[in-house]
N, CA, C and O atoms as a CHARMM CRD file, in Angstrom:
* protein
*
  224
    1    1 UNK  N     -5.61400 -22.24800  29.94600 PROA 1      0.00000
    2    1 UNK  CA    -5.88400 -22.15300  28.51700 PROA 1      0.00000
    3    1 UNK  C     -6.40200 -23.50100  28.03100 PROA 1      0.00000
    4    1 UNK  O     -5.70500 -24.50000  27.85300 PROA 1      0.00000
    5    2 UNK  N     -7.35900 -23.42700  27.89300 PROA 2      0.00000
    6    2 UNK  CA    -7.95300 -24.64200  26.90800 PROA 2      0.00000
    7    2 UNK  C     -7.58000 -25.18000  25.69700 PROA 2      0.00000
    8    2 UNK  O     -6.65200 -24.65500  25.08100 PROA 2      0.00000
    9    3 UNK  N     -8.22100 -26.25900  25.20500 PROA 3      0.00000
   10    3 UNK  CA    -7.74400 -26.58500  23.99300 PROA 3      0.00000
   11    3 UNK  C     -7.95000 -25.73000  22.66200 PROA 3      0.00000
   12    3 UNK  O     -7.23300 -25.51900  21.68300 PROA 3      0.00000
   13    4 UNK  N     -9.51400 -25.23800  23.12200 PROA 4      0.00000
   14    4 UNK  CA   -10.02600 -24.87700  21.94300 PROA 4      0.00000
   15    4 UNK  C    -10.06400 -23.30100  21.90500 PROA 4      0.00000
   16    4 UNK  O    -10.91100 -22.63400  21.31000 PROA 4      0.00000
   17    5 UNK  N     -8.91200 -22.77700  22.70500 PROA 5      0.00000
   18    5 UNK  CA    -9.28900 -21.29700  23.26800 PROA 5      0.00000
   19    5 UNK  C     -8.57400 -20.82900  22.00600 PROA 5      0.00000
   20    5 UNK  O     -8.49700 -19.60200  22.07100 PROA 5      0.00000
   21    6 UNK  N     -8.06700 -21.24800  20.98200 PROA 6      0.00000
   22    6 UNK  CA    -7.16400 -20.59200  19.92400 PROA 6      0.00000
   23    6 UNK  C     -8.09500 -20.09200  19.04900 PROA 6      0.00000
   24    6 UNK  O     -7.70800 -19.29300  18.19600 PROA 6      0.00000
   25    7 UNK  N     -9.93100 -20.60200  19.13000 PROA 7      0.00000
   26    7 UNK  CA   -10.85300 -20.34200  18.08200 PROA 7      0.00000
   27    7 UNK  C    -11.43500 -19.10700  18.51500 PROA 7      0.00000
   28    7 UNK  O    -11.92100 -18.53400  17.54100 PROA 7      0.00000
   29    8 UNK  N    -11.62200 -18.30300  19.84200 PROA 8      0.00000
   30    8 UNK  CA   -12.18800 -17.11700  20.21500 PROA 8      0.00000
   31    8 UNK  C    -11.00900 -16.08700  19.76900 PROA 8      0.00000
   32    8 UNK  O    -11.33300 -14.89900  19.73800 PROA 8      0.00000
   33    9 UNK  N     -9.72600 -16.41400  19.43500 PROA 9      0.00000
   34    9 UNK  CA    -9.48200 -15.18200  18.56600 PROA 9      0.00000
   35    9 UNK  C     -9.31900 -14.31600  17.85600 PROA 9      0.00000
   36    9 UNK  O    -10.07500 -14.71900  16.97200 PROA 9      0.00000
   37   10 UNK  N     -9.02700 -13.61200  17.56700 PROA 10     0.00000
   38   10 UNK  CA    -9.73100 -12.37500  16.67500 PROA 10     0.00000
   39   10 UNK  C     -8.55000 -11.89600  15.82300 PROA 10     0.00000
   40   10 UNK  O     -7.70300 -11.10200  16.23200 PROA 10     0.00000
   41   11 UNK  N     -8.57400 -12.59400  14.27800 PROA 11     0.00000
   42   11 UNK  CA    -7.38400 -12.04100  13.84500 PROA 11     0.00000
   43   11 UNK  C     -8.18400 -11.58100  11.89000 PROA 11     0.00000
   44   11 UNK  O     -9.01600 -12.04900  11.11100 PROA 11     0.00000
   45   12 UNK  N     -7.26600 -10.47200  11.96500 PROA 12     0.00000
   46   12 UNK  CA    -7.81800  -9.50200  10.23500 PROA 12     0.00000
   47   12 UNK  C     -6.66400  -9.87000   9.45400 PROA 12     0.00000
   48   12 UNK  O     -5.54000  -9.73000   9.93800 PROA 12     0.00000
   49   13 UNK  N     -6.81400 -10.27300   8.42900 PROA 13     0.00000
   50   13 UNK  CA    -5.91400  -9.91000   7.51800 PROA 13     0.00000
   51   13 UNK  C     -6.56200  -9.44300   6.63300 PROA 13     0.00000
   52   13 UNK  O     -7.73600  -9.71400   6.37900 PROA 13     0.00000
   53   14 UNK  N     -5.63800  -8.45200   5.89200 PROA 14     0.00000
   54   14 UNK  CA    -5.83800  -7.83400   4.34900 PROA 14     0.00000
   55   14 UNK  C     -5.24400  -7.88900   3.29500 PROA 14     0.00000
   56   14 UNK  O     -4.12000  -7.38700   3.32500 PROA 14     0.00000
   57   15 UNK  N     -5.59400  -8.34400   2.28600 PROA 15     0.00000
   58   15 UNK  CA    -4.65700  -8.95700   0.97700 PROA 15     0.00000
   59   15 UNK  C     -4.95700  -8.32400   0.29900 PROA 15     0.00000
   60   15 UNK  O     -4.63700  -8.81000  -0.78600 PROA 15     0.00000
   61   16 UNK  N     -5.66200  -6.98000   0.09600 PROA 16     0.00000
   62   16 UNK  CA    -6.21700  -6.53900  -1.43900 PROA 16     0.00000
   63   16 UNK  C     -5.24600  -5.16900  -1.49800 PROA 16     0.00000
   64   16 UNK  O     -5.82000  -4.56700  -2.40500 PROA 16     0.00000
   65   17 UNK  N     -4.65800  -4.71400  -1.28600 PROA 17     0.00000
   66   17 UNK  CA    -3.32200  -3.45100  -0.88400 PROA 17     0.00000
   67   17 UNK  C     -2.01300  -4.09200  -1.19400 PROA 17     0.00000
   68   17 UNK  O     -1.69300  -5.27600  -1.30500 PROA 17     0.00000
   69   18 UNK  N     -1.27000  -2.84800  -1.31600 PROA 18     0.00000
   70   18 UNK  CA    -0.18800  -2.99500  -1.72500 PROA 18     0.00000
   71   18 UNK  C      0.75000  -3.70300  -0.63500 PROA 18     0.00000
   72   18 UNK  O      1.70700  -4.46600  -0.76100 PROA 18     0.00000
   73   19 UNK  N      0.15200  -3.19500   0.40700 PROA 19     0.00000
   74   19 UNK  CA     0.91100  -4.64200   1.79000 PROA 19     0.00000
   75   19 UNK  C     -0.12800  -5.26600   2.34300 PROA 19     0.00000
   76   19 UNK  O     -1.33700  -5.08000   2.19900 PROA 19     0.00000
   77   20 UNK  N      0.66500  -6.27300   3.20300 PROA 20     0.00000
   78   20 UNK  CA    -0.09800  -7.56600   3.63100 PROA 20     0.00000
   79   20 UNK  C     -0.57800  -6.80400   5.16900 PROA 20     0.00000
   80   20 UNK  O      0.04100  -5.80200   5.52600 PROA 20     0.00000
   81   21 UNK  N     -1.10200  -7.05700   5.56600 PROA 21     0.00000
   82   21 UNK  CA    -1.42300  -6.23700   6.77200 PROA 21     0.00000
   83   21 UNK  C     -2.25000  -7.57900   7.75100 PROA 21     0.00000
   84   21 UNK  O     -3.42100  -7.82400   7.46100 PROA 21     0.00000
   85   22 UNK  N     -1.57300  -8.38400   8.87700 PROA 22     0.00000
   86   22 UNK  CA    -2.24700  -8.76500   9.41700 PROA 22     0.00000
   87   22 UNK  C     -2.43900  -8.50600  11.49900 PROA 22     0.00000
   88   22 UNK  O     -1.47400  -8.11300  12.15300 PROA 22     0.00000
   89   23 UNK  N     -3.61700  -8.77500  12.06700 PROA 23     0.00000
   90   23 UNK  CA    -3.52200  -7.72700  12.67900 PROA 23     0.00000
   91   23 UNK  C     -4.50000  -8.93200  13.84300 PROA 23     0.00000
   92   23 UNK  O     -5.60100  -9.46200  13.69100 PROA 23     0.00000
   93   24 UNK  N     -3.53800  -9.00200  14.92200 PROA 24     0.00000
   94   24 UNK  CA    -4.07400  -9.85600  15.80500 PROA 24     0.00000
   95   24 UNK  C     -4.11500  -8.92600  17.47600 PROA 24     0.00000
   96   24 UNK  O     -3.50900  -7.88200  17.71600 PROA 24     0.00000
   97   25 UNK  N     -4.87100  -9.57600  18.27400 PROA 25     0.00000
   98   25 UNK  CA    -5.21000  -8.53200  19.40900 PROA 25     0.00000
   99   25 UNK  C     -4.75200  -6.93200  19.10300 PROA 25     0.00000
  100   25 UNK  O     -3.81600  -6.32700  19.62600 PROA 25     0.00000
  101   26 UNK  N     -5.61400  -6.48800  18.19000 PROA 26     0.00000
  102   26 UNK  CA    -5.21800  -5.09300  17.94900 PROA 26     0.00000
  103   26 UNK  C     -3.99900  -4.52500  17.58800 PROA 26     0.00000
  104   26 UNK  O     -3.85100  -3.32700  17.34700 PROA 26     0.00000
  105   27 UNK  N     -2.99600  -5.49100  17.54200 PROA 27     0.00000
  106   27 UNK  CA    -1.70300  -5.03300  17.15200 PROA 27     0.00000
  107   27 UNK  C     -0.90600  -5.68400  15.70300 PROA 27     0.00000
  108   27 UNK  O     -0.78600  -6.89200  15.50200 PROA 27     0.00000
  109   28 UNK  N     -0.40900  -4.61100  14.77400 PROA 28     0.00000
  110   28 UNK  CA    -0.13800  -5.35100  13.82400 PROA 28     0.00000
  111   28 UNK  C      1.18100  -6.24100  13.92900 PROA 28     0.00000
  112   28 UNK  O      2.22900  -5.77600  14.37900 PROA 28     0.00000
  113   29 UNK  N      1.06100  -7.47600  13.50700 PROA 29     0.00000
  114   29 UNK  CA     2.01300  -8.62400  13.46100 PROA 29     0.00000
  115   29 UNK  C      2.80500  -8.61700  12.10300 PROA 29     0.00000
  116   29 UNK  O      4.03400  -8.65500  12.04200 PROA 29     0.00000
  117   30 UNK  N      1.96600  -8.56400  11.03000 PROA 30     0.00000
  118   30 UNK  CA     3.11200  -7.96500   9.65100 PROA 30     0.00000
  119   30 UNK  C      2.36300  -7.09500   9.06700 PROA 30     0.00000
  120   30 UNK  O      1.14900  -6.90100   9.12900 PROA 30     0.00000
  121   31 UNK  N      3.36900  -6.47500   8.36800 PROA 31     0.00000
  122   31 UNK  CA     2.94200  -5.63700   7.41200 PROA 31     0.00000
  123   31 UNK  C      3.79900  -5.35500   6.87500 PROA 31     0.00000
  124   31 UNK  O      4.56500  -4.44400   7.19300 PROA 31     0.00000
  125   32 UNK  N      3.94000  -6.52300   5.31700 PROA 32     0.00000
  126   32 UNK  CA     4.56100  -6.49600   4.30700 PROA 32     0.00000
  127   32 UNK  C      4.41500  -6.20500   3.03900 PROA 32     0.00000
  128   32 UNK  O      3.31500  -6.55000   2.60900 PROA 32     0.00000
  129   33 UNK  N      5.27500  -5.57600   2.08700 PROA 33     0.00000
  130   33 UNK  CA     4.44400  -5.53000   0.70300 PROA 33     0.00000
  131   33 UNK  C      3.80600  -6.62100   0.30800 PROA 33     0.00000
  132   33 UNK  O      4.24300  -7.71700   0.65800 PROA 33     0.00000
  133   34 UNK  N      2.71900  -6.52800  -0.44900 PROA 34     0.00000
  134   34 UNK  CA     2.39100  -7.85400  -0.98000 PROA 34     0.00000
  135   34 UNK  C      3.16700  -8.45300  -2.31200 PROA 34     0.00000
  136   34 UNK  O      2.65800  -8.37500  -3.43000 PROA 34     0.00000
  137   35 UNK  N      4.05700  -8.87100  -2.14300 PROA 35     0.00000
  138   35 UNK  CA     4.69400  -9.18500  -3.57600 PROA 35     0.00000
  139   35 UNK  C      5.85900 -10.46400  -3.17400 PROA 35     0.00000
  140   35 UNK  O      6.55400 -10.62600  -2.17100 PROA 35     0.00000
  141   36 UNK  N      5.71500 -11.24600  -4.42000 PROA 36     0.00000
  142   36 UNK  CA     6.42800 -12.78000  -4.55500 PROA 36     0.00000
  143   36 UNK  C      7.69500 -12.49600  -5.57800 PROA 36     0.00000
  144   36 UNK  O      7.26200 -11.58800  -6.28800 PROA 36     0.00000
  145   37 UNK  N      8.50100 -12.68000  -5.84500 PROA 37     0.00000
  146   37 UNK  CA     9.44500 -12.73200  -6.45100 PROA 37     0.00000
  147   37 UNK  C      9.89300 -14.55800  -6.70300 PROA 37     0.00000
  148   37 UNK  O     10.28100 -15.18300  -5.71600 PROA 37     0.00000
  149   38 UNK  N      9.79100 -15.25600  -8.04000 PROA 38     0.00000
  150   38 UNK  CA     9.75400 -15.84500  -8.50800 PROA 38     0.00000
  151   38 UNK  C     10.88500 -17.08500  -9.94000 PROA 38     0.00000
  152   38 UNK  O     10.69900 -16.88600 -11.14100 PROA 38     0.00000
  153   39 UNK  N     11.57900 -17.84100  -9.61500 PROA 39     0.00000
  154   39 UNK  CA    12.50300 -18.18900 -10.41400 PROA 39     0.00000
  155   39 UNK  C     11.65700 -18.80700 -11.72000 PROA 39     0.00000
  156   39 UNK  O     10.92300 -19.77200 -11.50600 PROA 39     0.00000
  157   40 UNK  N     11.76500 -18.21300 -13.18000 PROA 40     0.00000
  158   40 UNK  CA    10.79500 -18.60800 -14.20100 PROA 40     0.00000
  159   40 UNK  C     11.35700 -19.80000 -14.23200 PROA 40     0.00000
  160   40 UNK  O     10.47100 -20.65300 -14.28900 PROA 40     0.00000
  161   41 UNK  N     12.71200 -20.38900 -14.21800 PROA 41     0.00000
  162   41 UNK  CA    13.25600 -21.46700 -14.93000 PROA 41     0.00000
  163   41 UNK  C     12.50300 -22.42400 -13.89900 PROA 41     0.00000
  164   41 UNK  O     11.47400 -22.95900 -14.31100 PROA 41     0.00000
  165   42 UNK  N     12.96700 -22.71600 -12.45200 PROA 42     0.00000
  166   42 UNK  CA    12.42700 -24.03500 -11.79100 PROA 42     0.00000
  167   42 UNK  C     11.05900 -22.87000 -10.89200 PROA 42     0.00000
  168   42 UNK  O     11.29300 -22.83100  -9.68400 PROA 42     0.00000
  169   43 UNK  N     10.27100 -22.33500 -11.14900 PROA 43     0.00000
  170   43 UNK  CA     9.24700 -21.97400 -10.00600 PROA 43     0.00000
  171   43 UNK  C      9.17000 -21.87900  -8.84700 PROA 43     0.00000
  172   43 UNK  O      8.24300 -22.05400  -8.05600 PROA 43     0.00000
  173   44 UNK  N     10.45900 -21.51400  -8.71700 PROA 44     0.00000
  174   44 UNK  CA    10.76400 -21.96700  -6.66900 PROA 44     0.00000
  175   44 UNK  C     10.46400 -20.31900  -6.57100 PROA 44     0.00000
  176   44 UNK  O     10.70200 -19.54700  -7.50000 PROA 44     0.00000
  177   45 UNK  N      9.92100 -19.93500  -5.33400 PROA 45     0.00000
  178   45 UNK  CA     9.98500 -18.79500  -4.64700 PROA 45     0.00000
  179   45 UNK  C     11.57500 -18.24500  -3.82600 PROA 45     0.00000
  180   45 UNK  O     12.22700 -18.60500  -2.84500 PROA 45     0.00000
  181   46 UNK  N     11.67400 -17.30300  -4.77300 PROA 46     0.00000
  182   46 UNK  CA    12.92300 -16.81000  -4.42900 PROA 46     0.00000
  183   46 UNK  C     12.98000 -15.88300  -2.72000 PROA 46     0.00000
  184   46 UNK  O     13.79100 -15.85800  -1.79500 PROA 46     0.00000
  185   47 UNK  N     11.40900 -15.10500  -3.04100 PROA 47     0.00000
  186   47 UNK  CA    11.80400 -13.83700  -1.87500 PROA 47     0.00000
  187   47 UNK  C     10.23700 -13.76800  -1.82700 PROA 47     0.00000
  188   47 UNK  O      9.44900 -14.41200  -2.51900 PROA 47     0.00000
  189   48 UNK  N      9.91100 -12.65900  -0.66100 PROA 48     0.00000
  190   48 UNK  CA     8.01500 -12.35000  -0.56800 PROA 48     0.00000
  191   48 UNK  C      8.99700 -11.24200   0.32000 PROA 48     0.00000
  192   48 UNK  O     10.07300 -11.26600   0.91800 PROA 48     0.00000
  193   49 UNK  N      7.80500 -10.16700  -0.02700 PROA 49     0.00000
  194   49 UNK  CA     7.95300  -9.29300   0.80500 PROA 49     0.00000
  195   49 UNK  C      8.72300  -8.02000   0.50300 PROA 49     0.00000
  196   49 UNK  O      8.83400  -7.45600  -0.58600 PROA 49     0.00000
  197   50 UNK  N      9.37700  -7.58200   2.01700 PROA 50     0.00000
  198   50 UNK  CA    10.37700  -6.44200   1.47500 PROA 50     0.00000
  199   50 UNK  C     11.27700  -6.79600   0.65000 PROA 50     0.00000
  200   50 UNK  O     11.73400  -5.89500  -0.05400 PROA 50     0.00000
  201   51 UNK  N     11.83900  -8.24800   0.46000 PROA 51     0.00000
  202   51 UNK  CA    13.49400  -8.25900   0.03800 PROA 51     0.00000
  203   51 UNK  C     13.22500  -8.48400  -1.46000 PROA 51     0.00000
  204   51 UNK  O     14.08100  -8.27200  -2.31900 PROA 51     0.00000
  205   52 UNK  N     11.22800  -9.19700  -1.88100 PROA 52     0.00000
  206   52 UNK  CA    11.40200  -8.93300  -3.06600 PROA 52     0.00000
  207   52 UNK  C     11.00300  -7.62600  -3.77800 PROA 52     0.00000
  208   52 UNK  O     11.39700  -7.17000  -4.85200 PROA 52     0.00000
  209   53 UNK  N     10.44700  -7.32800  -3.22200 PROA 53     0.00000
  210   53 UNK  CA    10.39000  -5.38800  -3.55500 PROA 53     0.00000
  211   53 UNK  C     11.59600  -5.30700  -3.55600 PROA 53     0.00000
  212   53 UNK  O     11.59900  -5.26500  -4.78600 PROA 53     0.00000
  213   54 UNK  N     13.21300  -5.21200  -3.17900 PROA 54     0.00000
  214   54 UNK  CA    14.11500  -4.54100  -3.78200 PROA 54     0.00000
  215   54 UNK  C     14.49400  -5.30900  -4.40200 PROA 54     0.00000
  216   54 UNK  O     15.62600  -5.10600  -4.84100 PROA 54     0.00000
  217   55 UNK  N     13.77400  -6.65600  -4.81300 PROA 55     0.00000
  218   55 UNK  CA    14.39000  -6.91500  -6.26800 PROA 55     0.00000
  219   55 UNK  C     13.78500  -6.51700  -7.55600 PROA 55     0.00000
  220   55 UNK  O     14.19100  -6.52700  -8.71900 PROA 55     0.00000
  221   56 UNK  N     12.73600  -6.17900  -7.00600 PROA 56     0.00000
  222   56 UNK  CA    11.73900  -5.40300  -8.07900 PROA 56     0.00000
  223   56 UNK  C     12.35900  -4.36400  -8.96500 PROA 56     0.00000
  224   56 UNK  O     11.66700  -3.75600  -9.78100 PROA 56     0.00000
């Protein structure tokens, strides 16, 4: 494996759907809702994903 062999691969992601869908040698690696869950008071990221969908 070379140095630079990490640039011939072939990876999709999709952000415009309701999940994150990313998808490397043909197999999907996540596929999460797309959604952030958010603290208004300090802006810290509470959750992404499934766990903030059930805080939804």
């Amino acid at each position: 494996m070379g140095f630079f062999d990490f640039m011939q691969e072939a990876i999709a992601i999709d952000l415009g759907t309701a999940n994150t869908l990313i998808i490397h040698n043909d197999k999907v690696v996540v596929d999460e809702p797309s959604i952030v869950a958010k603290n208004i008071r300090t802006g810290d990221i509470v959750a992404i994903g499934k766990r903030a969908q059930q805080m939804h």
